[in-house]
Backbone as CSV, one residue per row, in Angstrom:
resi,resn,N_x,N_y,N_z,CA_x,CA_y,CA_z,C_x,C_y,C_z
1,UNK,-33.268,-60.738,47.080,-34.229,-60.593,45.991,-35.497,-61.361,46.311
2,UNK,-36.339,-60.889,46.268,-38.286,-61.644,46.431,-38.950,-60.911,45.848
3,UNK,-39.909,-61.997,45.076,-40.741,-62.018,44.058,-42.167,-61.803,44.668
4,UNK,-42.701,-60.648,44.663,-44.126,-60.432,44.785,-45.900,-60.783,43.984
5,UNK,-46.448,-61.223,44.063,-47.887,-60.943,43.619,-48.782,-60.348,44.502
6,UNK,-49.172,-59.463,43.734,-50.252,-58.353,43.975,-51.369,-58.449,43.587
7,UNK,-52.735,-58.426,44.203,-53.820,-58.802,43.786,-54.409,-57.403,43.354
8,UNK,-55.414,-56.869,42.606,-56.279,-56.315,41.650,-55.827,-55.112,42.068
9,UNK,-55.094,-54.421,41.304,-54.832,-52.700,41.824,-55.724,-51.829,41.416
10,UNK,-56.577,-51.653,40.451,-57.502,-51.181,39.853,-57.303,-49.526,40.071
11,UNK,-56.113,-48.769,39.534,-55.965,-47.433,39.595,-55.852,-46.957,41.176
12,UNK,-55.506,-47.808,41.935,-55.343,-47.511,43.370,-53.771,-47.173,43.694
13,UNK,-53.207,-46.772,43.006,-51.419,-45.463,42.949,-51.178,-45.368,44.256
14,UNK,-52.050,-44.513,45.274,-51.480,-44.965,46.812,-51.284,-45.957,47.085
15,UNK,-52.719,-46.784,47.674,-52.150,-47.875,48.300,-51.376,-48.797,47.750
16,UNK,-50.710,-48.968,46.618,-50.072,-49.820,45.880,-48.685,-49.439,46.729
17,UNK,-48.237,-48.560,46.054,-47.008,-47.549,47.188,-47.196,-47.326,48.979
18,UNK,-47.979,-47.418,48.869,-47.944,-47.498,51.026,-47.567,-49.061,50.938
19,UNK,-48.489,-50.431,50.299,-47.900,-51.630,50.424,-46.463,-52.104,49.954
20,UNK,-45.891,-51.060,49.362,-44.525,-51.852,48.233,-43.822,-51.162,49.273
21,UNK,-43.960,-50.053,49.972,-43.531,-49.499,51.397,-43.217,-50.547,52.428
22,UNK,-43.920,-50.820,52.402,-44.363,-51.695,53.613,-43.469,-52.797,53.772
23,UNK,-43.255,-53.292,52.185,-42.151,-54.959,52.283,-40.670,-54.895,51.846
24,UNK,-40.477,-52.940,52.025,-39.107,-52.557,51.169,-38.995,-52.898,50.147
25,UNK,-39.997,-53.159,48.817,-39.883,-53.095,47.809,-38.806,-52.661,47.005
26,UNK,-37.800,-53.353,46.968,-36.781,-52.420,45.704,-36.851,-52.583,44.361
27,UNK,-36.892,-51.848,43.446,-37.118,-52.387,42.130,-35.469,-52.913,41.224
28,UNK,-34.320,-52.125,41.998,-33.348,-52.901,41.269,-33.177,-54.481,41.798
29,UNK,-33.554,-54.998,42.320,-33.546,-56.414,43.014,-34.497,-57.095,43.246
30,UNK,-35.897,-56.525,43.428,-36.940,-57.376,43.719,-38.094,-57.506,42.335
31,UNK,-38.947,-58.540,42.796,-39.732,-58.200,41.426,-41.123,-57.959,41.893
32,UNK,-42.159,-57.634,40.512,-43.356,-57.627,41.356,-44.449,-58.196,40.099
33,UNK,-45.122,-59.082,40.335,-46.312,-59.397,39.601,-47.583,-58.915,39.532
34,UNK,-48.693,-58.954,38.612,-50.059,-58.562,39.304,-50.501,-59.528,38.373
35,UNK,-51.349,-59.624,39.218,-52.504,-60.117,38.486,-54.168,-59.541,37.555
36,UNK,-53.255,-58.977,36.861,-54.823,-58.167,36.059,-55.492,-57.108,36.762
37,UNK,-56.497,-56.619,35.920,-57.219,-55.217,36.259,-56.355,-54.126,36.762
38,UNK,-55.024,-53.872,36.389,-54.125,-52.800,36.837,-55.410,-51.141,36.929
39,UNK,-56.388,-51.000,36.063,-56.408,-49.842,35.846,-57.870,-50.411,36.194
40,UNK,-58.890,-49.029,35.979,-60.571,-49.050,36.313,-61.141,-48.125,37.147
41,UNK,-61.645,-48.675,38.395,-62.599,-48.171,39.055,-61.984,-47.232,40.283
42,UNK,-60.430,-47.129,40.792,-59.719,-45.888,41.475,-59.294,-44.959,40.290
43,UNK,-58.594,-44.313,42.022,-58.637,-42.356,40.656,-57.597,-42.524,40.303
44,UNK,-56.472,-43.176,40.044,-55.163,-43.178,39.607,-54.494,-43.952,38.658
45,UNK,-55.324,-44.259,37.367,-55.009,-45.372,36.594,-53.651,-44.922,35.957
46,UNK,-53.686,-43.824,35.217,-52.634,-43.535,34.967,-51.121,-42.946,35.680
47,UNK,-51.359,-43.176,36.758,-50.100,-43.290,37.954,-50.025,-44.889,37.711
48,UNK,-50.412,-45.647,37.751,-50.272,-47.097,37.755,-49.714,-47.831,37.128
49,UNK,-50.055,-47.119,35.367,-49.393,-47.570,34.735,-48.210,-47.138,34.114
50,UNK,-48.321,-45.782,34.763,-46.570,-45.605,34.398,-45.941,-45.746,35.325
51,UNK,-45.872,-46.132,36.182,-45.077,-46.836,37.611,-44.857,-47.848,37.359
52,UNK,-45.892,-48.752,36.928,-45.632,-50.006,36.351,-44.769,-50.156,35.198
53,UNK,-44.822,-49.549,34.428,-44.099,-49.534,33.221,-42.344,-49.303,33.283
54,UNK,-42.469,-48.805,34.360,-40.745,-47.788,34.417,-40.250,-49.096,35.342
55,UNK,-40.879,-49.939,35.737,-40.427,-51.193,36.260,-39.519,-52.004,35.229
56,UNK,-39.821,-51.954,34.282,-38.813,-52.761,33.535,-39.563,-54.592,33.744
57,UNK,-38.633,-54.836,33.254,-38.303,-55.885,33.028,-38.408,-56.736,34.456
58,UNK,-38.315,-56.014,35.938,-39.067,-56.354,37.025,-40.639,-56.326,37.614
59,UNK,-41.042,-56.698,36.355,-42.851,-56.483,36.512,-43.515,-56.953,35.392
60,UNK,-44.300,-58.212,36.246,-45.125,-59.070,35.530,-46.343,-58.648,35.217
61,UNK,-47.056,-59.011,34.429,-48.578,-58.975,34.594,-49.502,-60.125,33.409
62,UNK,-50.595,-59.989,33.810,-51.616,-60.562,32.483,-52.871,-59.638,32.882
63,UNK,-53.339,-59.824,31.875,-54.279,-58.935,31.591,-56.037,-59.367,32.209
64,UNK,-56.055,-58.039,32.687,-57.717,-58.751,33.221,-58.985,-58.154,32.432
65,UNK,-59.896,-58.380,32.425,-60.911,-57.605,32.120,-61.074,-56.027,31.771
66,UNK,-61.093,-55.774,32.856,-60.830,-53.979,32.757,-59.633,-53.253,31.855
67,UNK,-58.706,-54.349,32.242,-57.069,-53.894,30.910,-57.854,-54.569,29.452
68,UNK,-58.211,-55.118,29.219,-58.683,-55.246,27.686,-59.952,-54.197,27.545
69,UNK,-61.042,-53.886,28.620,-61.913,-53.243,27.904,-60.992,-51.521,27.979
70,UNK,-60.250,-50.817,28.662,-59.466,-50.027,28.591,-58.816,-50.107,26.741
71,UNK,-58.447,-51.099,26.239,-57.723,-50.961,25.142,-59.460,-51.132,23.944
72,UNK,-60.136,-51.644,24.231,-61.582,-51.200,23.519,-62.038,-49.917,23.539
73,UNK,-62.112,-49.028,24.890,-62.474,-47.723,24.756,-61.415,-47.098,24.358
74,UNK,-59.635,-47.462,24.176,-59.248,-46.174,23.299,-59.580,-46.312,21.336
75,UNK,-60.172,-47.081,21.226,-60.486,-48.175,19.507,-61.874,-47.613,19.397
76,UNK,-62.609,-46.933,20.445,-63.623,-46.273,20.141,-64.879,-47.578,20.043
77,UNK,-64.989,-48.643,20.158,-65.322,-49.802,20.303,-66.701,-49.100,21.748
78,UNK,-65.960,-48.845,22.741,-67.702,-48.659,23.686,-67.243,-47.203,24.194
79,UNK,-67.866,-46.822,24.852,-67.871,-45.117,25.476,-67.275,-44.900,26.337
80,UNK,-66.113,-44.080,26.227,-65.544,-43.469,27.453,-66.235,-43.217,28.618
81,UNK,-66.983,-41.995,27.683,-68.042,-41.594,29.114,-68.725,-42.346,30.257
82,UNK,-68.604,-43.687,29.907,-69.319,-44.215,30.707,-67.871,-44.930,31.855
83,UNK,-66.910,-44.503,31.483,-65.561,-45.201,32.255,-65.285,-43.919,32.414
84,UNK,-65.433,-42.978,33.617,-64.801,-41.646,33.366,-63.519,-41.617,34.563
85,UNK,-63.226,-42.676,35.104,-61.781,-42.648,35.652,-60.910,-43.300,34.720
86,UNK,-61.531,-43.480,33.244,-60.015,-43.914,32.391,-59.884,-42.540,31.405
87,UNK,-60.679,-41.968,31.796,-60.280,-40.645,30.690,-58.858,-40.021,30.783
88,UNK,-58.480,-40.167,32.289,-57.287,-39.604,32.035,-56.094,-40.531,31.619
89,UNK,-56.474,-41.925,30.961,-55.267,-42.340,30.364,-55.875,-42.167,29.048
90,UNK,-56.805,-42.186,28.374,-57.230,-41.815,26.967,-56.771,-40.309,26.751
91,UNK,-56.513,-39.179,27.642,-56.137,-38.106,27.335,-54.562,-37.998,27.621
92,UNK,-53.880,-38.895,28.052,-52.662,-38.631,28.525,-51.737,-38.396,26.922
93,UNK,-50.889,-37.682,26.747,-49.787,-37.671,25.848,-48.973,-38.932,25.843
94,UNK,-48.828,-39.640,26.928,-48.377,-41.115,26.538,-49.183,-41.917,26.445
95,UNK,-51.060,-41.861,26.326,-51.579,-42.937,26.355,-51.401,-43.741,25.115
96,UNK,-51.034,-43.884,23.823,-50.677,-44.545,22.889,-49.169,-45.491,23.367
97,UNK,-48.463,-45.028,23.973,-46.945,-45.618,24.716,-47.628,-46.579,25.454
98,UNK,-48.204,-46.259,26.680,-48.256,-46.875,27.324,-49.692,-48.381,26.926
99,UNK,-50.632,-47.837,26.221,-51.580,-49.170,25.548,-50.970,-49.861,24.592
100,UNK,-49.966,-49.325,23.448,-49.226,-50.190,23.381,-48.554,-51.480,24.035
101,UNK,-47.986,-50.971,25.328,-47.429,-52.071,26.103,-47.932,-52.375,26.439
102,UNK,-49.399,-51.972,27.600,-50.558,-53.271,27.924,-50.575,-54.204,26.904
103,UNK,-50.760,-53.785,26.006,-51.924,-54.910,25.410,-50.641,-56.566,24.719
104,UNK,-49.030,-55.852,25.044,-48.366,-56.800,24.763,-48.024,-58.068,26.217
105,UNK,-48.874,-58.066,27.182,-49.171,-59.159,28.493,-50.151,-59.711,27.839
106,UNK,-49.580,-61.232,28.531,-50.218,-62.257,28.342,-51.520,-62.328,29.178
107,UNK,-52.360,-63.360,28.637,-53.442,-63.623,29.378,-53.294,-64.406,30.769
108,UNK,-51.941,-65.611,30.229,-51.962,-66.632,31.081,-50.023,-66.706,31.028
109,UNK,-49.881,-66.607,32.343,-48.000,-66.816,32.947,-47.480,-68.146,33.957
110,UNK,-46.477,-68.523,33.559,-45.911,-69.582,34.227,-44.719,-69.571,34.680
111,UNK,-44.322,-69.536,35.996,-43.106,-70.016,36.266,-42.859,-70.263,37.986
112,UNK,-41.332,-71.421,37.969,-41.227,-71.432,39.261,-40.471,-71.066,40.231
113,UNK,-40.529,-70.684,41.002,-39.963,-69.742,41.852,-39.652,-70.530,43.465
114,UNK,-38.315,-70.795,43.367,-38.208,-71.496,44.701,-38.572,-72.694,45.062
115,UNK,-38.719,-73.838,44.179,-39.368,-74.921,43.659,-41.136,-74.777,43.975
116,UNK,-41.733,-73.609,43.840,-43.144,-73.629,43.558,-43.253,-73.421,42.096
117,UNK,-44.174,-73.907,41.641,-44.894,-73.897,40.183,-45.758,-73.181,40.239
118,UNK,-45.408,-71.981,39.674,-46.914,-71.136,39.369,-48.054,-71.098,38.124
119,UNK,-49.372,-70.544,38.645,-49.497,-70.080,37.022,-50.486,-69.460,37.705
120,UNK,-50.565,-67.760,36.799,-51.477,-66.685,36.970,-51.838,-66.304,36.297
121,UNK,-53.234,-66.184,36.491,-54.215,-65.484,35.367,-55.353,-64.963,36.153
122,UNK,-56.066,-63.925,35.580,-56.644,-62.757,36.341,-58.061,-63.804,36.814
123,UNK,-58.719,-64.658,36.417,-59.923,-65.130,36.870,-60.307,-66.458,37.484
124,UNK,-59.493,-66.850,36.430,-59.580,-68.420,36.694,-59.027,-69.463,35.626
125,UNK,-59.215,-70.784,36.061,-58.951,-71.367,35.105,-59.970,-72.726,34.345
126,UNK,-60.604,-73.116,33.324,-61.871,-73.888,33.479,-60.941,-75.538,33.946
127,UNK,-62.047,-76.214,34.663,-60.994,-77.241,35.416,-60.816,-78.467,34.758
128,UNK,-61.422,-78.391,33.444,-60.939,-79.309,32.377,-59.848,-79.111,31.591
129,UNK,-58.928,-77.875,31.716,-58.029,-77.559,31.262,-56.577,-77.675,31.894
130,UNK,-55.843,-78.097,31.055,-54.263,-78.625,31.768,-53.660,-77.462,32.133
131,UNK,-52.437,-77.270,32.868,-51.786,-76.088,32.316,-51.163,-75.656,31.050
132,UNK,-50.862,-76.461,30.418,-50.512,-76.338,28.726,-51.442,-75.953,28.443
133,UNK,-52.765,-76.542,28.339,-53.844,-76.071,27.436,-54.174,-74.707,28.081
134,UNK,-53.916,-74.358,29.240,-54.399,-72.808,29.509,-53.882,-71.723,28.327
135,UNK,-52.113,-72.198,28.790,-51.143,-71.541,28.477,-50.993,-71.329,26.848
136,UNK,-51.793,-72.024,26.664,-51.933,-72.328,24.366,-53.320,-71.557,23.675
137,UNK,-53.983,-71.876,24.810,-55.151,-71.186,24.598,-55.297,-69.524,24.911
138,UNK,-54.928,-69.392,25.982,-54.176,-68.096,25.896,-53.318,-66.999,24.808
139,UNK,-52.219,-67.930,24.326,-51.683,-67.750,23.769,-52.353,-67.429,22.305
140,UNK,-53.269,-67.687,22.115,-54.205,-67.584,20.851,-54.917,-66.293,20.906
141,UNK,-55.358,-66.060,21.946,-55.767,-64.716,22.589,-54.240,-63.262,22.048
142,UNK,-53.131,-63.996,22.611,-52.355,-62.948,22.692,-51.743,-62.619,21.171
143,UNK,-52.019,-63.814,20.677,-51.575,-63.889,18.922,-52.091,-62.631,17.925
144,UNK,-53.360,-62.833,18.771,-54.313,-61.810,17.932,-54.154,-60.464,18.205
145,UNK,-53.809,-60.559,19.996,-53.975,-58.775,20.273,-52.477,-58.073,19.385
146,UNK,-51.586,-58.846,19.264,-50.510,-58.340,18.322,-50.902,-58.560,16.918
147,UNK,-51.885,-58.835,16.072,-52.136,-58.915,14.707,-53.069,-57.334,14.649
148,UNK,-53.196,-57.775,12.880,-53.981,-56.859,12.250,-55.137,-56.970,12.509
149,UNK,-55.655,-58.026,13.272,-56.783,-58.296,13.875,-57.426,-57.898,15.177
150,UNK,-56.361,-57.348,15.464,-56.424,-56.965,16.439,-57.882,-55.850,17.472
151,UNK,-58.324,-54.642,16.434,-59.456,-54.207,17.036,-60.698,-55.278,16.417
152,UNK,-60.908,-56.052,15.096,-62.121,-56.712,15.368,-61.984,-57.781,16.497
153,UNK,-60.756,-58.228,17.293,-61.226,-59.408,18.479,-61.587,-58.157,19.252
154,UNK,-61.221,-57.178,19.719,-61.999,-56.383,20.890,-63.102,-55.808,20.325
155,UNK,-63.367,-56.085,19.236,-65.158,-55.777,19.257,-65.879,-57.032,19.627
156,UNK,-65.128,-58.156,18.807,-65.884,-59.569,19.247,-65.984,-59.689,21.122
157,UNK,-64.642,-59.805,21.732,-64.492,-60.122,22.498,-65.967,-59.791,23.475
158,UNK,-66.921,-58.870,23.465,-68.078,-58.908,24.692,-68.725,-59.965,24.419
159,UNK,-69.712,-60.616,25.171,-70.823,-61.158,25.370,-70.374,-62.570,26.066
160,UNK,-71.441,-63.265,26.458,-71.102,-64.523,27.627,-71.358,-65.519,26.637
161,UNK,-71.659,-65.617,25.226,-71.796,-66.562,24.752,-70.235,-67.055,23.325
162,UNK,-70.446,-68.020,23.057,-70.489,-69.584,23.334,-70.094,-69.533,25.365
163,UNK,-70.525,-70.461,26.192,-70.653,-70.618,27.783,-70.591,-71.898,27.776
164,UNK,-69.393,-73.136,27.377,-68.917,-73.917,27.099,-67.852,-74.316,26.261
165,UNK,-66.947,-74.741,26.783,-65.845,-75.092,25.160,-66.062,-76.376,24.962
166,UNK,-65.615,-76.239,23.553,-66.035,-76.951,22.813,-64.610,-77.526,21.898
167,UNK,-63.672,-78.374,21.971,-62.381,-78.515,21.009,-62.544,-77.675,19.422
168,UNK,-63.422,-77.944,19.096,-64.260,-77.352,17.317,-64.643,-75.961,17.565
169,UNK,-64.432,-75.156,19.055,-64.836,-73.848,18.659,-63.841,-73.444,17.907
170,UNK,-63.786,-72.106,16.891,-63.507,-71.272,15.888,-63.754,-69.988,15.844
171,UNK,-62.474,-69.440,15.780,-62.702,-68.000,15.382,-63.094,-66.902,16.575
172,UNK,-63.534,-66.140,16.379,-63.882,-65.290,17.538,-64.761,-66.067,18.411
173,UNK,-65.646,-66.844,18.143,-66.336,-67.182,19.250,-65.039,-68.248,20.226
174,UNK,-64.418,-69.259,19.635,-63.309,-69.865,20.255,-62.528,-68.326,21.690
175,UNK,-62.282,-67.863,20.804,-61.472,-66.670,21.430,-61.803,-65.922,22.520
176,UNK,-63.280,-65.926,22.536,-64.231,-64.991,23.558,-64.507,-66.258,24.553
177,UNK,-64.375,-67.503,24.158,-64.769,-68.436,25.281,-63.298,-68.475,26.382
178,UNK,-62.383,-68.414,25.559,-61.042,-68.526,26.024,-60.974,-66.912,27.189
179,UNK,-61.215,-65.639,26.376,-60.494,-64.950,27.329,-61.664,-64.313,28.239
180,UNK,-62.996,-64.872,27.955,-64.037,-64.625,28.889,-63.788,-66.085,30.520
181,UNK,-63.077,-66.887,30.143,-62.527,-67.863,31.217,-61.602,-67.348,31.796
182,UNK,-60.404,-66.520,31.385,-59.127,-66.400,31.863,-59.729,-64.933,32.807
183,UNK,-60.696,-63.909,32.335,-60.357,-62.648,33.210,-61.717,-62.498,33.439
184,UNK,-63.149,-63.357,33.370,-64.439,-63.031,33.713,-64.915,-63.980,34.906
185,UNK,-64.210,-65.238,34.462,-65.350,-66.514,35.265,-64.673,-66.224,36.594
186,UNK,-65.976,-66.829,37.516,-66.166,-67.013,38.557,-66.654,-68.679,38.990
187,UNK,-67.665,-68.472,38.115,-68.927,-69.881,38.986,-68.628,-70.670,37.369
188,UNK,-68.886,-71.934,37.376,-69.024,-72.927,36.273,-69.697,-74.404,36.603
189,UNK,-69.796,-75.280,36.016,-70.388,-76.633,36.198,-69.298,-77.468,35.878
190,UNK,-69.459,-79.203,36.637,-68.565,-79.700,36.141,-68.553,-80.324,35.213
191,UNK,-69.194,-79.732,34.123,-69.167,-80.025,32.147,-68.711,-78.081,31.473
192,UNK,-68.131,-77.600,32.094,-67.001,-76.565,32.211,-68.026,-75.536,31.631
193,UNK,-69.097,-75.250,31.813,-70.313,-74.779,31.425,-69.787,-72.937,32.143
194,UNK,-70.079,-72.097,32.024,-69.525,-70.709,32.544,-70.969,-70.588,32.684
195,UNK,-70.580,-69.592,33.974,-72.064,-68.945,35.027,-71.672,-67.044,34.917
196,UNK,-71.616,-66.554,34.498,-70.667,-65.019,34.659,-71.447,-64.040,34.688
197,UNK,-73.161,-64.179,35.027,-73.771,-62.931,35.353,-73.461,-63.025,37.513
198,UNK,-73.504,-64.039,37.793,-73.582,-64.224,39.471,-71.893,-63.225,40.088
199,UNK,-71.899,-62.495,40.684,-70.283,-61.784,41.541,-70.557,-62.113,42.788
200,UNK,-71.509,-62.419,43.601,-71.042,-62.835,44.838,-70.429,-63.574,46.022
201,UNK,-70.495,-63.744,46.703,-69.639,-64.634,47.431,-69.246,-66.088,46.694
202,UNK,-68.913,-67.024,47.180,-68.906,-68.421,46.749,-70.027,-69.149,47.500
203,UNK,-70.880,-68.799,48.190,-71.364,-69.344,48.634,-72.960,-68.797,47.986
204,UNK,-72.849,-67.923,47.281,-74.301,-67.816,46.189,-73.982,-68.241,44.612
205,UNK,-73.251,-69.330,44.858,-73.621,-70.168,43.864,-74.738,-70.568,43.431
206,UNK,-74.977,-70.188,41.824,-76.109,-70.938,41.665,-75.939,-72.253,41.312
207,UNK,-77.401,-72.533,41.221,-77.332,-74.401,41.413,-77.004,-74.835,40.411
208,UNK,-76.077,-75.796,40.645,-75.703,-76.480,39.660,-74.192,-76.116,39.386
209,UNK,-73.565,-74.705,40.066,-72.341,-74.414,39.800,-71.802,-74.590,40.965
210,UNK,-70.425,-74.507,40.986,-69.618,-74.090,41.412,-68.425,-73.092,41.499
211,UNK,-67.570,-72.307,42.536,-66.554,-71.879,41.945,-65.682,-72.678,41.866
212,UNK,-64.839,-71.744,40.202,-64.208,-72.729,39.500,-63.306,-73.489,40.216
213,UNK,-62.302,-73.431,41.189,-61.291,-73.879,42.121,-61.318,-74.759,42.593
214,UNK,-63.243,-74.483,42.736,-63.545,-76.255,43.894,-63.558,-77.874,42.915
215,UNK,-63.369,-77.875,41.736,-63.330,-78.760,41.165,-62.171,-79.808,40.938
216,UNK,-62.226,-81.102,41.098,-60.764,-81.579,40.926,-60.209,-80.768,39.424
217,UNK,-59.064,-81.101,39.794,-58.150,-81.016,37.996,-57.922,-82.017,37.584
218,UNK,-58.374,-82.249,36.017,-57.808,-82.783,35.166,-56.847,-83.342,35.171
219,UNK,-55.809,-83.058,35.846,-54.232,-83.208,35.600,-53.699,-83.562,37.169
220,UNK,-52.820,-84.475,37.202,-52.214,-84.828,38.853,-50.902,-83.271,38.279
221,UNK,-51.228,-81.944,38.756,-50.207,-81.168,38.911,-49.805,-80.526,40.258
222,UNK,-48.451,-80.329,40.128,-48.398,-79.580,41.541,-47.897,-77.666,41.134
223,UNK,-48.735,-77.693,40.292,-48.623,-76.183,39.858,-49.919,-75.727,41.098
224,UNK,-49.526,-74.317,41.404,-50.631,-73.312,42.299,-50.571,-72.432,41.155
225,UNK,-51.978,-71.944,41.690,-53.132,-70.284,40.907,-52.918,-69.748,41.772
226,UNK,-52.504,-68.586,41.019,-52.328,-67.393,41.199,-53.590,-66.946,40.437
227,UNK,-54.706,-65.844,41.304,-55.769,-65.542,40.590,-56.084,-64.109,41.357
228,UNK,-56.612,-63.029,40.479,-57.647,-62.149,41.335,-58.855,-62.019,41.189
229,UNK,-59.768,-60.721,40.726,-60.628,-60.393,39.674,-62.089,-60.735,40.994
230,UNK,-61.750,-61.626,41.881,-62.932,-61.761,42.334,-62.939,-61.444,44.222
231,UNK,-63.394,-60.153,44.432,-63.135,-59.371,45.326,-64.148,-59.966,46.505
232,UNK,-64.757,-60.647,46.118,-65.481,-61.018,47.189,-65.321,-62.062,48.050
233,UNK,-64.487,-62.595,47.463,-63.890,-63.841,48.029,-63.107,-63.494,49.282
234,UNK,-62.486,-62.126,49.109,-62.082,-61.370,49.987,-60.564,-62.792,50.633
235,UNK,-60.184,-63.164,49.338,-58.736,-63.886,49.263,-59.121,-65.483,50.145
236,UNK,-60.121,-65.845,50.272,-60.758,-66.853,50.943,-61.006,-68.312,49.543
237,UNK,-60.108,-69.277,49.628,-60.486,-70.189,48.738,-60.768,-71.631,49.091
238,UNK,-61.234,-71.651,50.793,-61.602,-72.549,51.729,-60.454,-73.745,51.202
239,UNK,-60.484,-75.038,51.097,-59.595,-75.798,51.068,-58.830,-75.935,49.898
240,UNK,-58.927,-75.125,49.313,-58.010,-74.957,47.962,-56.731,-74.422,48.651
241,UNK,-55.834,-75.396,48.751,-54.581,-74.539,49.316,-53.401,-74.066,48.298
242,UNK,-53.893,-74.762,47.071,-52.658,-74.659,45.924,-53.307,-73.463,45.034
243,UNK,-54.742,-73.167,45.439,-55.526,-71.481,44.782,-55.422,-70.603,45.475
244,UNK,-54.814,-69.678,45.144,-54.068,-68.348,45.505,-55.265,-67.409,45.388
245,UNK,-55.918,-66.912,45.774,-57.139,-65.708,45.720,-56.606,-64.397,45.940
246,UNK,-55.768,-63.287,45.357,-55.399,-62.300,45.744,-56.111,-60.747,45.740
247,UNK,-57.622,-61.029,44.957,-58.119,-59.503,44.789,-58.539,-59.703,46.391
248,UNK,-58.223,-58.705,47.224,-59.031,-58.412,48.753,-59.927,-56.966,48.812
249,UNK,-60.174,-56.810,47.754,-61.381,-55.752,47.594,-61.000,-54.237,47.778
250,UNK,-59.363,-53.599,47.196,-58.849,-52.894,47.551,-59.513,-51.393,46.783
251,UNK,-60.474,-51.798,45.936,-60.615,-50.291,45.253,-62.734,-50.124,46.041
252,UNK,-62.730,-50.990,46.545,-64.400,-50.970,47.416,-63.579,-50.665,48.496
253,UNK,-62.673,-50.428,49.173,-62.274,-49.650,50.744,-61.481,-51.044,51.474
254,UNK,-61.055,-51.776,51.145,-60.972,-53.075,52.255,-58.922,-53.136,52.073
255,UNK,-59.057,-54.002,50.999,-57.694,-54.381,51.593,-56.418,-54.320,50.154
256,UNK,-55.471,-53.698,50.124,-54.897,-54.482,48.781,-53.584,-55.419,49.632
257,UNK,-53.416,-56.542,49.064,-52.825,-58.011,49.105,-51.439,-58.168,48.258
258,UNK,-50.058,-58.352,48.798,-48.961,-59.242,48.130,-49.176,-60.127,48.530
259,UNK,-48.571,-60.887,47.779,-48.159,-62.761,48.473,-46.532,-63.090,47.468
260,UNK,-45.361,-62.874,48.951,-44.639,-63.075,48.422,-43.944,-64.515,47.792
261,UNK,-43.633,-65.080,47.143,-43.679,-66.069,46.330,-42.595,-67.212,46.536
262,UNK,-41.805,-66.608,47.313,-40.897,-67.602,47.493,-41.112,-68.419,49.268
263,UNK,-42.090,-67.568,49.950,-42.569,-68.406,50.992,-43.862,-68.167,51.239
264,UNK,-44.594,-67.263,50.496,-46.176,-67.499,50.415,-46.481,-66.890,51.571
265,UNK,-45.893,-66.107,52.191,-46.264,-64.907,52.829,-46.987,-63.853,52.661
266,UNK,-48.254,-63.448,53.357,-49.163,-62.405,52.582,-48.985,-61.187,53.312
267,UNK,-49.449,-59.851,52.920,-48.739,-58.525,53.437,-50.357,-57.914,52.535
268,UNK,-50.379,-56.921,53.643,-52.096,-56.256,53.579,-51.594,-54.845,53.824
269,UNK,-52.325,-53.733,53.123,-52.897,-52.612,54.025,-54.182,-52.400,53.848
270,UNK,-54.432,-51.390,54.291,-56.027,-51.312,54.385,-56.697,-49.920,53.282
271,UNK,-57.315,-49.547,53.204,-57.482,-48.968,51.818,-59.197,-48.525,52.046
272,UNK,-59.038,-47.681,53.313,-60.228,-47.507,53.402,-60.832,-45.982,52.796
273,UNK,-59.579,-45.250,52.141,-59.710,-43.809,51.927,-59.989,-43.947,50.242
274,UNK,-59.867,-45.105,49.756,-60.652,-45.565,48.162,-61.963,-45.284,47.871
């Protein structure tokens, strides 16, 4: 039995299957994680997620960006048209089945595997935050996507502002600071300040930021990130050895990424027909 993470599948149905090929993937025995953005910018979102789904109880995930704005465009919240590789899960006869179950993944997951300590979440984590406090704060996020509240946080949820936490934030703005950290950030300051118009490398940081990883933690932990969402990094987190970088840019032509978990072994194909 071995436990997989998979970095950003983003509707990419082949190469997901040429890689789960690749490491003899079994689903009665093995497991498989991702890390966010299951669906988006490849042609196969809805192969993805019902593959994923028929996994059972052997398949992790949290939710990234693209999986929450996916559950906004079926709420009528922003325009299909302008996402026209999710139309075919907004038209599917199971798309109500299956957004249902998205939207019941967490933002933020923990556990250890082989005496490693994990924790995964699609972006990052701000580096004033413990792992409890990820995992609570999160959890506030996920409180809501199961309430009656549920479509006004995905209307709240856009915009980059409040771009600091604050203990006294409240309410939707609290909420949008929280899950704009877990599946948007990239770059921040070390007064946990969010940078989230910049996507490029780590090394076009603007001044004054950093990416989030390079910062000490808060906390003497020996937990590792598990992270994707940021493709340019192209799985590169220079001396961060306990930050896991798994998006390798698989739906732009380059690479999709496991890292199996119980010895941190990574497994590639190439994904140049995306």
């Amino acid at each position: 039995m071995a436990t997989y993470a998979v970095g950003d599948i983003q509707g990419c149905y082949e190469p997901l299957q040429r890689l789960l090929e690749k490491v003899s993937f079994d689903p009665a025995n093995d497991r498989l994680w991702a890390v966010g953005d299951l669906v988006s910018r490849g042609p196969d979102s809805l192969k993805v997620l019902r593959f994923l789904k028929s996994l059972g109880s052997q398949f992790t995930t949290v939710l990234g960006n693209h999986d929450l704005h996916l559950l906004a465009l079926n709420e009528g919240i922003k325009n299909p048209e302008k996402a026209p590789t999710l139309r075919q899960v907004l038209d599917a006869p199971d798309c109500t089945e299956l957004l249902d179950w998205l939207k019941t993944w967490p933002l933020a997951y923990a556990e250890t595997i082989n005496e490693h300590s994990y924790l995964m979440v699609h972006a990052g984590v701000p580096p004033n935050w413990s792992i409890r406090d990820t995992l609570d704060r999160a959890a506030e996020v996920e409180v809501v996507l199961a309430s009656d509240h549920y479509t006004d946080f995905l209307k709240a949820m856009y915009g980059d502002l409040p771009n600091q936490w604050h203990d006294n934030l409240a309410g939707y703005e609290r909420l949008r600071f929280i899950t704009n950290s877990l599946t948007r950030m990239r770059f921040c300051n070390a007064d946990n300040m969010l940078e989230l118009a910049t996507k490029g490398a780590a090394s076009d940081a603007p001044n004054g930021y950093q990416p989030w990883f390079s910062y000490p933690r808060q906390e003497s932990s020996e937990t590792e990130v598990i992270f994707g969402h940021w493709a340019a990094l192209e799985g590169d987190t220079g001396d961060c050895a306990t930050v896991h970088g798994l998006d390798t840019g698989c739906v732009w032509g380059r690479q999709l990424t496991l890292m199996r978990l119980e010895d941190q072994k990574l497994f590639s194909i190439e994904c140049k027909n995306q």
